[in-house]
C-alpha positions in Angstrom: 123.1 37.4 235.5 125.6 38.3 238.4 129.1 37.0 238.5 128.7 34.1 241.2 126.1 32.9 238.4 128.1 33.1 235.3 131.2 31.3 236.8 129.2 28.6 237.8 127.4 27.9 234.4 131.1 28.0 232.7 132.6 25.4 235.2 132.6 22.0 234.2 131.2 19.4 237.0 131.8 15.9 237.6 127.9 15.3 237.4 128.0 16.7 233.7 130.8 14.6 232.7 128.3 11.5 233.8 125.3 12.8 232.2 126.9 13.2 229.1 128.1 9.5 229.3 124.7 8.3 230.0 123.2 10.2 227.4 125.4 9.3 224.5 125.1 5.8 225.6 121.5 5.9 225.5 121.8 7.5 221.9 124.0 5.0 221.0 122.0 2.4 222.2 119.1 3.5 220.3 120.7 3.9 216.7 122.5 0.1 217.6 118.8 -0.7 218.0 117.7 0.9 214.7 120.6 -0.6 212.7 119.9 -3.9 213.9 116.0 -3.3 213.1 116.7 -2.3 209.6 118.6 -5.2 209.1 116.1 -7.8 210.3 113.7 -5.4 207.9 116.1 -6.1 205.0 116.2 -9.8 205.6 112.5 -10.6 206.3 112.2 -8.3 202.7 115.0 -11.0 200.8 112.9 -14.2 202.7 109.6 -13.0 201.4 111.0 -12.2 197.9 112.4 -15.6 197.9 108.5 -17.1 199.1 107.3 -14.9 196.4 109.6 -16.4 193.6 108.5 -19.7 194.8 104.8 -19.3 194.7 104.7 -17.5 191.3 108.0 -20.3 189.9 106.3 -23.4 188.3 107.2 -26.7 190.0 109.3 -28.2 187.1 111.2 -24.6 187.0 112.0 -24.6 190.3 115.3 -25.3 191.7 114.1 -26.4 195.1 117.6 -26.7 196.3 119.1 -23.0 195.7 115.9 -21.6 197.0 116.1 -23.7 200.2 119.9 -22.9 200.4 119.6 -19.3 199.7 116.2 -19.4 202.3 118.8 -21.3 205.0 121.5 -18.9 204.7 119.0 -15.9 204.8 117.4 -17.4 208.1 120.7 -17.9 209.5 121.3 -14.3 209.6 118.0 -13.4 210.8 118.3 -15.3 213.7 121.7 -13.9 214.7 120.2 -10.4 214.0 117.7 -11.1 216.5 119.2 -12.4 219.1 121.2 -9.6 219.7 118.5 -7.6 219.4 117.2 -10.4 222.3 120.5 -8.8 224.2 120.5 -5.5 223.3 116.2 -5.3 224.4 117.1 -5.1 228.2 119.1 -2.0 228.0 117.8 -0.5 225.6 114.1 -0.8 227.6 116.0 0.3 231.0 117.9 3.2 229.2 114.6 4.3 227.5 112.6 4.0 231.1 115.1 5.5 232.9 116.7 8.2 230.9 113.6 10.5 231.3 113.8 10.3 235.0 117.5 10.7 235.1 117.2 13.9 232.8 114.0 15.4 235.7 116.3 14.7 238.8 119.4 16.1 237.5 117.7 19.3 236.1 116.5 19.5 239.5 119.6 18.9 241.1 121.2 21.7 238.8 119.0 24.0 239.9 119.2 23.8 243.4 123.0 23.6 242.8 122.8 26.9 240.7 120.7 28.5 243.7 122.8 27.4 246.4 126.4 28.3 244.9 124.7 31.8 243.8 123.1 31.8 247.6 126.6 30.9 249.5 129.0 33.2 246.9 130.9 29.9 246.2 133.2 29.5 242.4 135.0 26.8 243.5 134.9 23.6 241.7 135.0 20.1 243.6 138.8 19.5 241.7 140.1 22.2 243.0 138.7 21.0 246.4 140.5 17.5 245.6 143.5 18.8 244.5 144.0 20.7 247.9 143.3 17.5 249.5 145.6 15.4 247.8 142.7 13.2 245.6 143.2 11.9 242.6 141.3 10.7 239.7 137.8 12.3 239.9 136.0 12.0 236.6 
């Protein structure tokens, strides 16, 4: 590995600083979208426990009104779990669909970066080209 080559891997690029973004959001997105999956899971488990009880409870034992209140309050809270799941489907599908085609263009673009920086002897980093221009706020 030469020295044009080596400086350029260490720098830190504005590019990287949005990949990273867009990558822990997908992450993030995705274990949002498992925590909200276990907890419909754990719900629809306590409403079919609750069914269960019922079919195996005779009818003079059963207390039709704490079942149906305990049923109502459980159904409450599946419906708010998935309807933010409902929310939460669009990005996670676009994030999903388009991460892997983010992740193929920008290890392309890092390559041809790599090449053309090691081609043209250049170190400099696009702050530094900012800074000497008098621009502010780029990342």
């Amino acid at each position: 590995m030469n020295l044009i080559h080596s400086e350029v891997m260490k720098m830190e690029f504005i590019s990287d600083n949005y990949h990273r973004r867009i990558v822990n959001t997908y992450k993030e997105l995705l274990e949002t979208d498992k925590k909200l999956r276990m907890m419909q899971s754990a719900l629809d488990r306590q409403i079919s426990d609750i069914y269960h009880t019922i079919e195996k409870t005779s009818h003079q034992d059963l207390d039709a009104i704490a079942y149906t209140s305990e049923l109502k309050r459980l159904l409450t809270r599946r419906r708010v779990v998935k309807d933010e799941m409902a929310r939460m489907k669009p990005f996670v599908y676009i994030a999903r669909n388009t991460l892997e085609d983010v992740e193929r263009r920008y290890e392309g673009a890092l390559l041809k970066s790599f090449e053309l920086r090691q081609q043209l002897n250049v170190t400099m980093s696009v702050e530094e080209v900012a800074a000497e221009m008098g621009v502010e706020g780029l990342r």
